[in-house]
Residue, then its C-alpha position, 0 to 999 in steps of 0.5 A: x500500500x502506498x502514501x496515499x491510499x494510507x491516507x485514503x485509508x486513515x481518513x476512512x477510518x477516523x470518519x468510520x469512528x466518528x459515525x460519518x457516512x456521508x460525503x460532504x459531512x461538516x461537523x461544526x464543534x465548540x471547544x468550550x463545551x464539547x457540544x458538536x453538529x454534524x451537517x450531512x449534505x451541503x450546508x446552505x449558509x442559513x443552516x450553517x449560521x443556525x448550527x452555530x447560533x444553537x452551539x452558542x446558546x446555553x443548553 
C-alpha cells in the first residue's frame, strides 16, 4: 500500500469512528463545551449560521 491510499485509508477510518457516512459531512464543534453538529449534505449558509447560533446558546 502506498502514501496515499494510507491516507485514503486513515481518513476512512477516523470518519468510520466518528459515525460519518456521508460525503460532504461538516461537523461544526465548540471547544468550550464539547457540544458538536454534524451537517450531512451541503450546508446552505442559513443552516450553517443556525448550527452555530444553537452551539452558542446555553443548553
Amino acid at each position: 500500500m502506498d502514501l496515499e491510499d494510507q491516507l485514503i485509508k486513515t481518513d476512512i477510518d477516523t470518519a468510520r469512528s466518528k459515525s460519518i457516512t456521508a460525503t460532504p459531512t461538516l461537523v461544526i464543534r465548540d471547544n468550550q463545551t464539547g457540544r458538536s453538529v454534524k451537517l450531512e449534505g451541503i450546508a446552505d449558509e442559513t443552516t450553517l449560521l443556525s448550527a452555530i447560533d444553537w452551539l452558542a446558546k446555553d443548553h
